[in-house]
C-alpha positions in Angstrom: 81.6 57.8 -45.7 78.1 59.2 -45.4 77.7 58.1 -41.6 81.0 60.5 -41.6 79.4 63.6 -43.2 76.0 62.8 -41.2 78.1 63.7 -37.9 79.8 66.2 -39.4 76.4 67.9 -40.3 75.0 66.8 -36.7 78.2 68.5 -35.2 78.3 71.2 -36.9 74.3 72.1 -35.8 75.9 71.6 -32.0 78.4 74.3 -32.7 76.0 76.8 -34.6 73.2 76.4 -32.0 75.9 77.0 -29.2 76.9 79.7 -30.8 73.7 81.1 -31.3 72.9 81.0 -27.8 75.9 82.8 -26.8 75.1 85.7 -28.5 71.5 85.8 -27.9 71.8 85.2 -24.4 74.7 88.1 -24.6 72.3 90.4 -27.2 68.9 90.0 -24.0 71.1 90.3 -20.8 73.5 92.7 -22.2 73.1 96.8 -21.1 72.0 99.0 -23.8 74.8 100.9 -25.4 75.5 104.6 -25.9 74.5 105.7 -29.6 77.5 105.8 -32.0 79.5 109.3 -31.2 79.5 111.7 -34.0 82.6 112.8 -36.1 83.5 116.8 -36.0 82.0 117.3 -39.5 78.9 115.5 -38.6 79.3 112.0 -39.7 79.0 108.4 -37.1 82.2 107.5 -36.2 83.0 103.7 -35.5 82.0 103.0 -32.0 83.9 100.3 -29.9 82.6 96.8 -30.7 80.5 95.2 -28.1 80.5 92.1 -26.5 84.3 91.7 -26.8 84.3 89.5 -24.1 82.6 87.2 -26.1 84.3 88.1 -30.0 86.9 85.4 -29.4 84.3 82.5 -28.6 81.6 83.8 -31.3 84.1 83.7 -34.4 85.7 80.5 -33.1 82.1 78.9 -32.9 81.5 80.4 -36.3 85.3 79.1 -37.4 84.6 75.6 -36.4 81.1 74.9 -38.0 82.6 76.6 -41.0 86.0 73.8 -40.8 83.4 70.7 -40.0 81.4 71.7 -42.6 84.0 72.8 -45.4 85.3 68.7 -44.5 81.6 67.3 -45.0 81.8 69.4 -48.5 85.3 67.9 -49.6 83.9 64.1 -48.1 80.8 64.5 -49.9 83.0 65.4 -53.3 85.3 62.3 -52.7 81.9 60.2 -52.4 80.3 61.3 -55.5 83.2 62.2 -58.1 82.4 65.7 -59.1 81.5 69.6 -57.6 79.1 68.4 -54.6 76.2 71.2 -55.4 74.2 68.3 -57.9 71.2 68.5 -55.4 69.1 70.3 -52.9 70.9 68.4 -50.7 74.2 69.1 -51.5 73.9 72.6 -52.3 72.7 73.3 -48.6 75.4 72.0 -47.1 77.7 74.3 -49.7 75.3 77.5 -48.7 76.2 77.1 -45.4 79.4 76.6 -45.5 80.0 79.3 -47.9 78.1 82.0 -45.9 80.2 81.3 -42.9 83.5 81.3 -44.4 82.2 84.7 -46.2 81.7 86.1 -42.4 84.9 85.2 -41.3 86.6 86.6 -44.0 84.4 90.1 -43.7 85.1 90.1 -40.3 88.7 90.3 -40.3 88.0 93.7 -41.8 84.9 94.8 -40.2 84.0 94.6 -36.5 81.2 92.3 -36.9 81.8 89.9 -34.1 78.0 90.6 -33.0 76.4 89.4 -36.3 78.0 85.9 -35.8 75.2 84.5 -33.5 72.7 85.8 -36.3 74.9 84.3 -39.2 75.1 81.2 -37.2 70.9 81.0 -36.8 70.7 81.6 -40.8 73.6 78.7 -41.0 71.3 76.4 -38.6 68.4 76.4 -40.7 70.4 75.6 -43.9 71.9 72.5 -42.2 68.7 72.2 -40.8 66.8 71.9 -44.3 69.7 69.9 -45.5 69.6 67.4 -43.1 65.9 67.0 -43.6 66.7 66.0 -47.8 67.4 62.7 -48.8 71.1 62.5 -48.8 71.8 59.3 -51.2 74.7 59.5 -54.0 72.5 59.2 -57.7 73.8 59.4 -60.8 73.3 62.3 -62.6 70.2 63.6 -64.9 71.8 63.9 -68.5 71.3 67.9 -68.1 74.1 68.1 -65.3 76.4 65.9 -67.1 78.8 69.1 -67.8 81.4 69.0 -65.2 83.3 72.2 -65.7 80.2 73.8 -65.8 78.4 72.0 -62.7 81.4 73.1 -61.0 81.6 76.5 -62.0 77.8 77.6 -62.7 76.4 76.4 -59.6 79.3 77.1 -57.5 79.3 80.1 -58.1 75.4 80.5 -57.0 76.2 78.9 -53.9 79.2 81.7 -53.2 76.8 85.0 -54.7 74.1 83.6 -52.5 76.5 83.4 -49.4 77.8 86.9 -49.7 74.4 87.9 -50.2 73.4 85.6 -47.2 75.9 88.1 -45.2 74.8 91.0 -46.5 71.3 90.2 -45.4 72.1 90.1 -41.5 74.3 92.8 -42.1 70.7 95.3 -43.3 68.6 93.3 -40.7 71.3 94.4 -37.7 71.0 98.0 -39.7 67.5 97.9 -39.8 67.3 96.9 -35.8 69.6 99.2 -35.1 68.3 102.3 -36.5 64.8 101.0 -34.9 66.5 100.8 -31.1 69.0 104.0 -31.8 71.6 102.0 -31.6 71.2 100.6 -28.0 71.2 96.9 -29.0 73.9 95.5 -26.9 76.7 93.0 -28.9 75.3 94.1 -32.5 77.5 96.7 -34.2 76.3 100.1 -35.2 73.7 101.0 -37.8 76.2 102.6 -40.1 78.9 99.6 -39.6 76.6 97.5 -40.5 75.2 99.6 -43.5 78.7 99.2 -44.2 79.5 95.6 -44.3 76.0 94.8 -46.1 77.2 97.4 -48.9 80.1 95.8 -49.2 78.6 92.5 -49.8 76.1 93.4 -52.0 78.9 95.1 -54.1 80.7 91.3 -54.0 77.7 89.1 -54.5 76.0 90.9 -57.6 78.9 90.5 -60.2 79.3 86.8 -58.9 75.1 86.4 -59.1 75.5 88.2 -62.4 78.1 85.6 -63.7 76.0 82.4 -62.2 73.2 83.6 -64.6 75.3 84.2 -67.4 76.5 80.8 -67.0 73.6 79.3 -66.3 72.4 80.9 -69.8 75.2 79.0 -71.7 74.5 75.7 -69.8 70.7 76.1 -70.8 71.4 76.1 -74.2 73.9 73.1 -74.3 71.0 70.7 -72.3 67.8 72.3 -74.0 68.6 73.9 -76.7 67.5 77.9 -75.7 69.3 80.3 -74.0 66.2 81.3 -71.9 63.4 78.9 -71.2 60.5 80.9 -68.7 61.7 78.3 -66.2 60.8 79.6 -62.4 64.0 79.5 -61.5 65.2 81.1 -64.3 62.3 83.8 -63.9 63.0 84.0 -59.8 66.8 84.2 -60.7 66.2 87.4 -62.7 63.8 89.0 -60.9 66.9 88.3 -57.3 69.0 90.0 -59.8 67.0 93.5 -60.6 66.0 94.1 -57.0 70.5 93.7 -55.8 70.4 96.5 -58.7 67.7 98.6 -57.4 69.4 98.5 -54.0 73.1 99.6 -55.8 70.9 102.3 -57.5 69.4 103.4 -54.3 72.5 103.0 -52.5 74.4 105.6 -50.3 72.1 108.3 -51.0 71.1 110.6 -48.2 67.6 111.3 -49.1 64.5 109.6 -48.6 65.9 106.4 -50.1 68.5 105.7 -47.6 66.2 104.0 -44.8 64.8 102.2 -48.2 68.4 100.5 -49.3 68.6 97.8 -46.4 65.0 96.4 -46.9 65.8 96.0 -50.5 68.9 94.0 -49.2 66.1 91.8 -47.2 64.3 91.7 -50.5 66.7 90.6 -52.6 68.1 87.6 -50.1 64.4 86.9 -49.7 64.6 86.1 -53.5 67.6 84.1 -53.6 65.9 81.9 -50.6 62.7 81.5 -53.1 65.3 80.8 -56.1 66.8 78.5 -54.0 64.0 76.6 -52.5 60.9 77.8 -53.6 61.1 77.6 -57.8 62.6 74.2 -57.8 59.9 72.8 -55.3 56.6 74.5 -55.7 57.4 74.9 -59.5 57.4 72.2 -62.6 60.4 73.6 -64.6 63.8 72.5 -66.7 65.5 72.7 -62.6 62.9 70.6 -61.1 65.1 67.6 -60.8 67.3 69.4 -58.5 64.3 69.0 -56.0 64.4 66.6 -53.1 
């Protein structure tokens, strides 16, 4: 069964990088595009998606990945008889899957066709990394033995960090975007990206707000504290005040505005140190989630 997720994961990569050239190659060799035209009272209005040659094969590259890897997820679950997030391993392979599922699902709403090659790059390197881990079924440490919660706490990190995930290429598109005027070819516009990362944000911090919570209750049931100093803990918390600086900051039209997507990139910048960096660099109560 783990030579079938294996070539899942390796097929999956094929998809994503194919993706990712398609768009790339689209976003260099495309012609610039007329900024956004304005709304009588002043504001943007929503400017005809680019690239719509190419929407049909981005989201179906993006569509496939997300279906090989949502099987490698439910494989990987049949293999080890619980919530398959126990490892570093495991949880990568749920990331990814997660943040692409999350884009298809915003982009039924939102014409985000151009952030798919960008979504599938992120997606690459978290296969990537997860290929890289050692991939063998363990028991579990004593301190995971809580199914309901195993399922429940950490899932839920892996679907707060996807939205966030989406929200983050959604403020770097925004953040290009406002650099070039608008003019980069297959990405949408500034503000419908401003849009779409808003959006996220205001899904991924109740569901980040909830992983913590639970992650509180589960600390206290394996340690006996509610709050240990743990880095990841610590990293964890410090992800969470900088999502609530940016929906502080949010939608204002002063001097703050430009500031809101950058704390976006902040904030996902934490979640890849809470994610990676605490458990690895770090001795702490999570360090036997580390590869």
């Amino acid at each position: 069964m783990t030579t079938i997720i294996t070539a899942l994961l390796f097929a999956s990569l094929a998809v994503l990088v194919s993706t990712v050239a398609a768009g790339l190659g689209a976003m260099l060799l495309g012609t610039a595009r007329a900024p956004s035209p304005q709304l009588s009272g002043g504001g943007e209005a929503d400017a005809p998606e680019p690239g719509l040659r190419l929407r049909p094969l981005l989201i179906a590259g993006v569509g496939l990945a997300c279906a090989l890897l949502a099987l490698s997820v439910v494989i990987r679950m049949v293999v080890v008889g619980h919530a398959p997030w126990s490892n570093l391993h495991e949880f990568s392979v749920a990331f990814a899957a997660a943040l692409l599922g999350t884009y298809l699902v915003l982009a039924r709403a939102h014409r985000i066709a151009g952030l798919a090659p960008l979504v599938a790059l992120l997606a690459v390197g978290l296969v990537a990394f997860a290929m890289s881990l050692d991939d063998r079924v363990d028991p579990l440490v004593p301190a995971l033995q809580q199914p309901l919660l195993l399922t429940i706490h950490v899932g839920s990190a892996v679907v707060a960090y996807a939205v966030a995930g989406v929200a983050f290429v959604a403020a770097a598109a925004e953040i290009g975007q406002r650099s070039a005027r608008d003019r980069i070819g297959v990405l949408p516009s500034a503000a419908t990206a401003r849009v779409v990362g808003h959006r996220a944000v205001l899904i991924a911090f109740p569901i980040l707000t909830i992983a913590i919570a639970l992650g509180s209750v589960w600390a206290n049931l394996a340690w006996r504290s509610y709050w240990s100093n743990d880095p990841k803990e610590l990293a964890a918390a410090a992800t969470w005040l900088v999502f609530g600086a940016y929906l502080h900051v949010a939608g204002r039209r002063d001097r703050w505005e430009r500031l809101a997507p950058w704390l976006i990139v902040l904030g996902f910048a934490g979640v890849l140190f809470t994610y990676i960096g605490a458990g690895l660099f770090f001795i702490g109560e999570h360090s036997y989630a580390a590869p």
